[in-house]
SETIRO-6703 format. One record per residue (C-alpha): residue number from 1; residue in one letter; x, y, z. Coordinates in Angstrom, 3 decimals, padded with zeros to 6 digits. Example, Ala and Ser with C-alpha at 12.3 -4.5 7.8 and 13.67 -1.06 7.14 Angstrom:
% SETIRO-6703
    n  res      east     north        up
    1    A   012.300  -004.500   007.800
    2    S   013.670  -001.060   007.140
END
This chain:
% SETIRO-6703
    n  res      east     north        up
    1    X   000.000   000.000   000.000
    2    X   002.756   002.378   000.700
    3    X   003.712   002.147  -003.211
    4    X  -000.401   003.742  -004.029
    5    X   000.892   007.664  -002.428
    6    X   004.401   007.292  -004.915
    7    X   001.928   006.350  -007.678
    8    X  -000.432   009.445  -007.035
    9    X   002.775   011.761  -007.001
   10    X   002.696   011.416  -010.951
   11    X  -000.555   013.585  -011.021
   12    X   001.279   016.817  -009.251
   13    X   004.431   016.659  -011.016
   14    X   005.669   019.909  -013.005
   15    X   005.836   019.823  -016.840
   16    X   009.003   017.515  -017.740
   17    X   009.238   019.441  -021.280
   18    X   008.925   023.292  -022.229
   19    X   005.983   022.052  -024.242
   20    X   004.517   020.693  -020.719
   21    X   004.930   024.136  -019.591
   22    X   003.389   026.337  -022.269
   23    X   000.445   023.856  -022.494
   24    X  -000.059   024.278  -018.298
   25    X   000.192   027.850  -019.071
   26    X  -002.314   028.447  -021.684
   27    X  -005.019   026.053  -020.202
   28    X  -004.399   028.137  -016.647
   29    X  -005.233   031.465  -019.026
   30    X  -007.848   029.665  -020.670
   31    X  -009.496   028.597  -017.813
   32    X  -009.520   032.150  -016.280
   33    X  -011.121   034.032  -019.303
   34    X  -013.514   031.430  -019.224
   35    X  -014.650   031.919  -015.617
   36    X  -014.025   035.823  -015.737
   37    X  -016.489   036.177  -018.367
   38    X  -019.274   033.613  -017.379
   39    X  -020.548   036.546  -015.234
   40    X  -022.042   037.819  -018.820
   41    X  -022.118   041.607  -020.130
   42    X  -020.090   044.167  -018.472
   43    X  -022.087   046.680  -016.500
   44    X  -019.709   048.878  -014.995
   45    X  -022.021   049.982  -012.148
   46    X  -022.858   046.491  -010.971
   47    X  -020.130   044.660  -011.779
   48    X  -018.032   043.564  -009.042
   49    X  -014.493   043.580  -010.347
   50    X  -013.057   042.014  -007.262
   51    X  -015.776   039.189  -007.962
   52    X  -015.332   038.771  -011.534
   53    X  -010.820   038.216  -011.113
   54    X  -012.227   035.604  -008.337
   55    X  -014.683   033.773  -010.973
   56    X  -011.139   033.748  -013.424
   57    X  -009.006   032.298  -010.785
   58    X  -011.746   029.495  -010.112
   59    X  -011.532   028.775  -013.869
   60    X  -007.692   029.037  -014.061
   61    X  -007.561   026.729  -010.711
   62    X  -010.209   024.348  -012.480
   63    X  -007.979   024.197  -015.388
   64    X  -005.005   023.623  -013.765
   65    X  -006.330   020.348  -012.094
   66    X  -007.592   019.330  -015.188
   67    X  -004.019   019.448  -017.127
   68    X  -002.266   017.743  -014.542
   69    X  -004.872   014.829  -014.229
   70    X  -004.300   014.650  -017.844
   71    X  -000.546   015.165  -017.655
   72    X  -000.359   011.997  -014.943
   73    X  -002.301   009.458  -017.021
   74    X   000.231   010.130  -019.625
   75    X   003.353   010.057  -017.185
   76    X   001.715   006.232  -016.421
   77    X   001.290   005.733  -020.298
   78    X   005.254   006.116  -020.577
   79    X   005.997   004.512  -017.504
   80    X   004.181   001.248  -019.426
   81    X   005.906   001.683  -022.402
   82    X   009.045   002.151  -021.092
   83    X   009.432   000.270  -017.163
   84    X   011.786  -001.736  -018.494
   85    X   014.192   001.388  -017.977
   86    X   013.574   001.494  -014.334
   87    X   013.481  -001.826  -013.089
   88    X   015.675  -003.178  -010.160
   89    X   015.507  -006.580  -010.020
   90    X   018.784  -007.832  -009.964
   91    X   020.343  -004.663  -009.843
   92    X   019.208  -003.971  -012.942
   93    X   018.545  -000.058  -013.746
   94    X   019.046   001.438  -017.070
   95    X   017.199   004.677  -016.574
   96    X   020.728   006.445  -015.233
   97    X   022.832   005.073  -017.941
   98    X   020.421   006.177  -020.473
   99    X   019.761   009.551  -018.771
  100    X   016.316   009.350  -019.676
  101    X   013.997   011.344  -017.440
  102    X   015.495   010.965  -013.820
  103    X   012.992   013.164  -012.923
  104    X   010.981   010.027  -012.567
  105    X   013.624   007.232  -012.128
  106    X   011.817   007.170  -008.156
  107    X   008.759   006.729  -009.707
  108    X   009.894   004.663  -012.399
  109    X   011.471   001.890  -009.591
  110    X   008.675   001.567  -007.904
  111    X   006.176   001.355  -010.920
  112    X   008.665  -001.174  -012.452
  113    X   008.767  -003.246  -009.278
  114    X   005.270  -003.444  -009.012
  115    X   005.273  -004.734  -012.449
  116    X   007.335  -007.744  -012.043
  117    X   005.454  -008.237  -008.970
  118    X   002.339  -008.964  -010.609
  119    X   003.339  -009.686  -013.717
  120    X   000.895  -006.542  -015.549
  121    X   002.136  -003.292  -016.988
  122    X  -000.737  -002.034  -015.724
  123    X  -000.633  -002.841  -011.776
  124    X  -003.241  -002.425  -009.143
  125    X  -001.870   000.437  -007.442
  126    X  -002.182   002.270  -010.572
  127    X  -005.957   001.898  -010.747
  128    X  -006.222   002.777  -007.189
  129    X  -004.079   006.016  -007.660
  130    X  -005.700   006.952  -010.652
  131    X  -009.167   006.729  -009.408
  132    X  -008.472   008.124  -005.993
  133    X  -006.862   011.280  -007.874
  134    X  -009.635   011.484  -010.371
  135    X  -012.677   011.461  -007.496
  136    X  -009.885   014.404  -005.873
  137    X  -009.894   016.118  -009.478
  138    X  -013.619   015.654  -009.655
  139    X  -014.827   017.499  -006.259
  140    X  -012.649   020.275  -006.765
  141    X  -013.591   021.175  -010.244
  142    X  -017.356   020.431  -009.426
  143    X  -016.673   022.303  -006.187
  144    X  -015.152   025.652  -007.866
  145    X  -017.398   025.396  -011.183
  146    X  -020.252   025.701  -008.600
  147    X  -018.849   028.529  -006.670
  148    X  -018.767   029.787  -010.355
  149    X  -022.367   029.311  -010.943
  150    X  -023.621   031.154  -007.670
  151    X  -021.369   033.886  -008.519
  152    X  -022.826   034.098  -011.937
  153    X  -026.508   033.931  -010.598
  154    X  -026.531   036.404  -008.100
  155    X  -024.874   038.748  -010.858
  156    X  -027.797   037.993  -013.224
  157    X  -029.996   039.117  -010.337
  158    X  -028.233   042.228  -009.438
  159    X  -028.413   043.072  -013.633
  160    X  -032.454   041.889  -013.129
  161    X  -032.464   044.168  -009.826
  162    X  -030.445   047.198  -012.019
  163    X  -032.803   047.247  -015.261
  164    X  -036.158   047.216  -013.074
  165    X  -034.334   050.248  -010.982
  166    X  -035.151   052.766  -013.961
  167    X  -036.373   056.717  -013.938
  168    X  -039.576   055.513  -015.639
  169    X  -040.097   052.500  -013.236
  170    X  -038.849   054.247  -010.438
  171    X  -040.507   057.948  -009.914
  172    X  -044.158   057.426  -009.689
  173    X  -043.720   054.716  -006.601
  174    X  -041.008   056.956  -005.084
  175    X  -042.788   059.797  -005.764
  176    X  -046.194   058.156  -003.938
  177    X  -043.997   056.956  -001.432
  178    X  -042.748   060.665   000.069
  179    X  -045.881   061.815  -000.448
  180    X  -046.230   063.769  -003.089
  181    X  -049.389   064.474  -004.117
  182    X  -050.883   063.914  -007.833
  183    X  -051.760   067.776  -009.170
  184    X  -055.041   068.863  -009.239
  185    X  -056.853   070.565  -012.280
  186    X  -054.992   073.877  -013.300
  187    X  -051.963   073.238  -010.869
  188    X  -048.534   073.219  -012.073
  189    X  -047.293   069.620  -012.272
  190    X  -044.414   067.224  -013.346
  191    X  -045.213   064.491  -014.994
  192    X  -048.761   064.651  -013.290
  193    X  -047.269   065.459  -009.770
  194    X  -047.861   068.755  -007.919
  195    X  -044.840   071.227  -008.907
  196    X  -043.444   073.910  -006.768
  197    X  -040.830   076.301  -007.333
  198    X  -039.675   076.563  -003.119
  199    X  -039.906   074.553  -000.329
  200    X  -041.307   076.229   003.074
  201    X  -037.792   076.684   003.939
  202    X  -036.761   075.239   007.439
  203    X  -034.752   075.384   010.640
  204    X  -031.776   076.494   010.745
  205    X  -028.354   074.174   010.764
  206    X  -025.925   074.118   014.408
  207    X  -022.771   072.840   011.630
  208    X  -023.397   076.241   009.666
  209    X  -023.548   079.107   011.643
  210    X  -020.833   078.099   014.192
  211    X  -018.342   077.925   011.503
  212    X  -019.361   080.636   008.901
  213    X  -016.672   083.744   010.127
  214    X  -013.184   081.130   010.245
  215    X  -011.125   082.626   008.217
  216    X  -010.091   079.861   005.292
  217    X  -006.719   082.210   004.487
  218    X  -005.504   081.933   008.124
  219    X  -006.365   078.596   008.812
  220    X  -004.201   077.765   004.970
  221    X  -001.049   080.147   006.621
  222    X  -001.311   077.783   009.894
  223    X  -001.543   074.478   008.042
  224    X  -004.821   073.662   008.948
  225    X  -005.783   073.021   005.224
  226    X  -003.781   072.548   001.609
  227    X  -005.163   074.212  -001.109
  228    X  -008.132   076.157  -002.038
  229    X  -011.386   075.370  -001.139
  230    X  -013.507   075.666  -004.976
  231    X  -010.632   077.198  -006.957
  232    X  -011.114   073.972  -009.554
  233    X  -014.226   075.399  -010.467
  234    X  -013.393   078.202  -013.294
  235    X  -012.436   075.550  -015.611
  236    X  -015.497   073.686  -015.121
  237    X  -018.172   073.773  -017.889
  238    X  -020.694   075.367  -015.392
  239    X  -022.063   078.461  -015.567
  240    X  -021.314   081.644  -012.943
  241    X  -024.037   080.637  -010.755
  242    X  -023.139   077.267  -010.363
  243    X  -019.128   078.336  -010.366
  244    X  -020.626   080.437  -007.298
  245    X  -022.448   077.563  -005.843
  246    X  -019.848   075.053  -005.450
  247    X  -017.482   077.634  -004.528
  248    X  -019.806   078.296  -001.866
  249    X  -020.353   074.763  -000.413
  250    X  -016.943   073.740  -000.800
  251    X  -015.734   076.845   001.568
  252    X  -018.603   076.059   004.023
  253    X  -017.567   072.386   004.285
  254    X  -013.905   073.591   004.819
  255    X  -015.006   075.604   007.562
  256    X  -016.466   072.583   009.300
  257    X  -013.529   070.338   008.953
  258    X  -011.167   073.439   010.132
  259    X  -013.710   074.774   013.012
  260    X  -013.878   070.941   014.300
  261    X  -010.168   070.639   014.921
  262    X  -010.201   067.110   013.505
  263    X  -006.964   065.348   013.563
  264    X  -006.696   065.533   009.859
  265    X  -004.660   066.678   007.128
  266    X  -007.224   068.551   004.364
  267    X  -006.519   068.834   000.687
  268    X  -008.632   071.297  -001.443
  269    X  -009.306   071.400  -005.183
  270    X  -007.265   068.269  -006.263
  271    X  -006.540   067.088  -010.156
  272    X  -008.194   063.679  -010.751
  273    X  -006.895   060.750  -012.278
  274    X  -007.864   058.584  -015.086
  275    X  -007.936   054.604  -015.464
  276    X  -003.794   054.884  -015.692
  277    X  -002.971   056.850  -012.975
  278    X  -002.460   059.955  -014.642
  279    X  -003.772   063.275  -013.426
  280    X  -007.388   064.345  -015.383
  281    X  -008.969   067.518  -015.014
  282    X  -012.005   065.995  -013.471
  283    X  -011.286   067.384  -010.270
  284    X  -012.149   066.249  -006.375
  285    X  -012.811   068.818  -003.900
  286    X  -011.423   067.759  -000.863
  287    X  -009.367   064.381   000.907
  288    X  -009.073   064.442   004.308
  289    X  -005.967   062.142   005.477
  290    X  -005.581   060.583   009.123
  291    X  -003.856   057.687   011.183
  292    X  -004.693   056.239   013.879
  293    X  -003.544   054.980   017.095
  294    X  -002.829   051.543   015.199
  295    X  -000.942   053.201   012.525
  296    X  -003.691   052.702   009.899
  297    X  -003.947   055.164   007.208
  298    X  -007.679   056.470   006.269
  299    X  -008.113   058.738   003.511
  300    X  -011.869   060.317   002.889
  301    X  -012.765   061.068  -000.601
  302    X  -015.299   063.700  -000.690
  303    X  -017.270   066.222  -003.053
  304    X  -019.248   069.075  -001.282
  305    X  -023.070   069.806  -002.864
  306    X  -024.741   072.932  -002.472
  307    X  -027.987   072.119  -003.905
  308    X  -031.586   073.917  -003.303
  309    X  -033.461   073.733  -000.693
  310    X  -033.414   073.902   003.035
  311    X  -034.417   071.327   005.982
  312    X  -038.052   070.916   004.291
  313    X  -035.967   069.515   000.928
  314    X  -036.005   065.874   000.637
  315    X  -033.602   064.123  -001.886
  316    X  -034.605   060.724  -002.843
  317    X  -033.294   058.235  -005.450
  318    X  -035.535   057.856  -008.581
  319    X  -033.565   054.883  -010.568
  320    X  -031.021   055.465  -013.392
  321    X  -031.818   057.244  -017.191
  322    X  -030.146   055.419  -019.924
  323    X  -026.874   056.736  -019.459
  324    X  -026.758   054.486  -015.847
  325    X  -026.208   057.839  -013.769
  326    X  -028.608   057.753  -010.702
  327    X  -031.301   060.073  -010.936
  328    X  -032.392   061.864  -007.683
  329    X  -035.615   064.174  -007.617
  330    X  -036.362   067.404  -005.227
  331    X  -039.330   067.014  -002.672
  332    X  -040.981   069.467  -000.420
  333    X  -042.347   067.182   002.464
  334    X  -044.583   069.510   003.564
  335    X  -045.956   070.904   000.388
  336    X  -046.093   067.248  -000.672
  337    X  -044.709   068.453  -003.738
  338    X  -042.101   068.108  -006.492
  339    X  -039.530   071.224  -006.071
  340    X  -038.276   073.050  -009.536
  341    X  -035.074   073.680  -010.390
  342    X  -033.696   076.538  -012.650
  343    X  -034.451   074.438  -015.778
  344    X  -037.906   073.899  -014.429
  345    X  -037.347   070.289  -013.328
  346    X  -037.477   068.585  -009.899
  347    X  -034.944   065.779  -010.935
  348    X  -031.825   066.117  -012.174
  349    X  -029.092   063.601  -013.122
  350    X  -025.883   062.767  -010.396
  351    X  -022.089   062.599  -011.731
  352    X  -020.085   059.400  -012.211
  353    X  -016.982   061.589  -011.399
  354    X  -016.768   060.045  -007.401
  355    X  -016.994   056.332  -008.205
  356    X  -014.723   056.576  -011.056
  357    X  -012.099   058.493  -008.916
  358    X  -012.634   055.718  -006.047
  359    X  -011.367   053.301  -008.567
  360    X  -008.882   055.214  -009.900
  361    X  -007.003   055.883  -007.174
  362    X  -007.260   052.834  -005.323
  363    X  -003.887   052.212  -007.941
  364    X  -001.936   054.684  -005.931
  365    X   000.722   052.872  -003.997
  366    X   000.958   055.783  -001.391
  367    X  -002.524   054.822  -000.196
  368    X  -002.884   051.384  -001.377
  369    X  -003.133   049.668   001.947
  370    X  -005.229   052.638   003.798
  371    X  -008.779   052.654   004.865
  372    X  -010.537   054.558   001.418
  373    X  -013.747   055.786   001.660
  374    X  -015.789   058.386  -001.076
  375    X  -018.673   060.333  -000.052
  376    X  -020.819   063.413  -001.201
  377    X  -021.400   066.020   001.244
  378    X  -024.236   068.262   001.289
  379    X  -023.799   071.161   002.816
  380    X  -025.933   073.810   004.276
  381    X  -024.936   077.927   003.361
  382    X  -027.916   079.379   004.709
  383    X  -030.416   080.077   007.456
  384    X  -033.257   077.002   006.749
  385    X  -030.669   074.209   006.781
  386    X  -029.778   070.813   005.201
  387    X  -031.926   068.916   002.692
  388    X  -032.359   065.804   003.728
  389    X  -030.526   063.244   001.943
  390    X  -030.837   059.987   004.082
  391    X  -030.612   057.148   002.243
  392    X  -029.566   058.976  -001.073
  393    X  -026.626   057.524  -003.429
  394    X  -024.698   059.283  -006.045
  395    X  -024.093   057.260  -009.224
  396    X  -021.578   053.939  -008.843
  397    X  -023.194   053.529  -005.125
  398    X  -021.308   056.554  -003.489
  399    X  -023.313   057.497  -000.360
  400    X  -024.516   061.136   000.322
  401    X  -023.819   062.175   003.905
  402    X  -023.913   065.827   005.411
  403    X  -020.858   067.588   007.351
  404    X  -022.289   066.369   010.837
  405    X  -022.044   062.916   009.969
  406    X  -018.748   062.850   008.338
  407    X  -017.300   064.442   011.013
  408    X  -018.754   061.498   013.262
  409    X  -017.064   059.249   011.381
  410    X  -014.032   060.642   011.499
  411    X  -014.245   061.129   015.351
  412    X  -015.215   057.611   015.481
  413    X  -011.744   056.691   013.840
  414    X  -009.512   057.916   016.878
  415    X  -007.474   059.605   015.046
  416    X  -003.427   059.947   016.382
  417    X  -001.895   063.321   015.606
  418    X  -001.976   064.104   011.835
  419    X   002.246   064.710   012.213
  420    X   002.150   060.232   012.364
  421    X   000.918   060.779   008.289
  422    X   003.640   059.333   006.216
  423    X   005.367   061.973   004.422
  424    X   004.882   059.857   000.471
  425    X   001.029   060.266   001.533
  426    X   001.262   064.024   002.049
  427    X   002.968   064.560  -001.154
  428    X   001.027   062.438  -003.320
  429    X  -001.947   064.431  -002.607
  430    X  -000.117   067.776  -002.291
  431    X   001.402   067.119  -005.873
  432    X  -001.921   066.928  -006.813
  433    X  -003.632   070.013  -005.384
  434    X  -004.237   072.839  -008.827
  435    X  -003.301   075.383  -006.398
END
């Protein structure tokens, strides 16, 4: 019995031949473009990258067993035709003189003994091995090809989940959900909801007011903050108003970070990057940087949002147009009412620019081990407050939070002194500020 384990070495040996090799090779990349694209059509916004390189390496794995279950039967098909070269009997052992394969002259001695044992090129041990390795081979394969298949359902039912989340299947239920009500006779209405041009305004916000006189040029000469809060925003394609607007919320939410003395390191007005790495001018407005007390590196992604209305303004999802950007639509909750905008419509279409610059800077070696996180922040610049944006995501799943709760979060992180923050960090982001 102790010969059956030597016999099942012949199904994990290494190619013997450069031939072996490049075969192992392109069944292990055959295998993983075969389970990388089993999850179907590439949907960027539900696709799960991480999942899809685990499907491949199932395949590539799957493959891999398969070759060398292949590669041992014909390791035993030599080892019949040629046993004569390793047998021992008598002393007898040709496979050194001949220099033929000594990679398996162990093998070979022990396969060749067993022959002259029984008398059969084709001994008992050999069926044993070879079955035992095949039922081995078998649950493995049937074991990852499964794990295949459940990854490939449940991204069928996140595509099934994705196409029935659209604006046109989406905004009347949402709509009747917040309570807006239909429009009667005569009344100004979108899309047969009640319209209004202003909400009924609202309370006003604690993180505003607080902050509003800290001076962002002082707290830039005392290294409080890098950069300049909105400066990114001339070469924008908005118009002055907006220019104004962001400019607006992104000094508010600087004040907040600043005024909160969180043990941070701020970054204002930052060049993007694009899938390589390289610097775009999609822009972010702000990274805060920390470390904590376990030396762990967290970097917060974030783009401020000044957007209309006060504490009565309710934000709420409303599917995706055909583009795959989230919609989001403006509600008065106490008007029960839709909420204009200056083109005259209560929903309005949310930027990709956030998730793509979560995955493009995930790359960046500086940070590639820290704690990332992207959010959008929307922040309050005047006396009735925040909308309320609970729940609400921007396109690619990026979560809209306002100042009070980032700040949380960050508070929640224990931050050490922001002096601990390795000095590559602080000039990766630095190097990337426009001002």
């Amino acid at each position: 019995m102790l010969s059956v384990p030597m016999f099942m070495t012949a199904f994990i040996r290494l190619p013997l031949s450069l031939f072996g090799w490049i075969a192992l090779a392109a069944l292990a990349v055959f295998g993983y473009r075969t389970g990388f694209n089993m999850i179907g059509g590439i949907n960027k916004w539900i696709d799960d990258g991480e999942e899809r390189v685990r499907a491949g390496i199932m395949g590539s794995i799957a493959a891999i067993v398969v070759w060398f279950w292949c590669h041992g039967n014909i390791l035993f098909n030599y080892l019949e035709d040629t046993y004569v070269l390793y047998m021992n009997t008598n002393g007898k052992d040709d496979s050194s003189a001949k220099d033929y394969h000594k990679s398996l002259a162990g093998l070979g001695r022990v396969y060749a003994d067993a022959v002259n044992q029984q008398n059969s090129t084709s001994p008992w041990q050999y069926y044993v091995a070879t079955w035992t390795m095949f039922a081995v081979g078998a649950v493995i394969c049937f074991l990852l090809v499964a794990s295949c298949l459940r990854i490939r359902k449940s991204y069928k039912e996140r595509l099934a989940e994705w196409n029935a989340d659209t604006f046109e299947n989406r905004f009347t239920p949402v709509s009747l959900e917040n309570g807006v009500a239909w429009a009667a006779s005569g009344e100004t209405n979108y899309l047969g909801f009640k319209l209004v041009d202003h909400d009924a305004g609202g309370s006003a916000d604690p993180w505003y007011e607080p902050f509003e006189t800290i001076n962002l040029h002082q707290a830039r000469h005392d290294g409080r903050l890098n950069g300049v809060p909105g400066c990114g925003l001339e070469s924008s394609p908005f118009d002055s108003d907006a220019i104004a607007s962001g400019r607006s919320g992104e000094e508010t939410l600087a004040r907040i970070i600043v005024g909160n003395g969180l043990n941070v390191m701020s970054f204002w007005s930052l060049y993007g990057k694009d899938v390589k790495g390289e610097p775009t001018d999609k822009d972010i407005d702000c990274v805060l940087v920390g470390i904590d007390k376990l030396r762990r590196l967290h970097v917060w992604f974030v783009d401020a949002k000044n957007y209309k209305g006060g504490s009565d303004t309710k934000y709420v999802n409303v599917g995706h147009n055909a583009d795959g950007n989230n919609m989001i639509a403006r509600i008065s909750k106490s008007k029960h009412a839709l909420i204009e905008g200056s083109d005259g419509k209560p929903v309005l279409g949310t930027s990709a620019n956030m998730a793509d610059q979560a995955a493009n800077w995930r790359h960046a070696p500086e940070i590639a081990s820290a704690e990332r996180k992207s959010y959008i922040c929307m922040v309050s610049t005047g006396k009735d407050g925040i909308p309320d944006v609970d729940g609400l995501v921007w396109t690619g799943d990026i979560k809209c939070v306002t100042p009070k709760q980032l700040v949380d979060e960050i508070r929640e992180c224990d931050l050490d002194d922001p002096a601990k923050i390795p000095t590559d960090v602080i000039g990766l982001f630095r190097s990337s500020l426009k001002h």
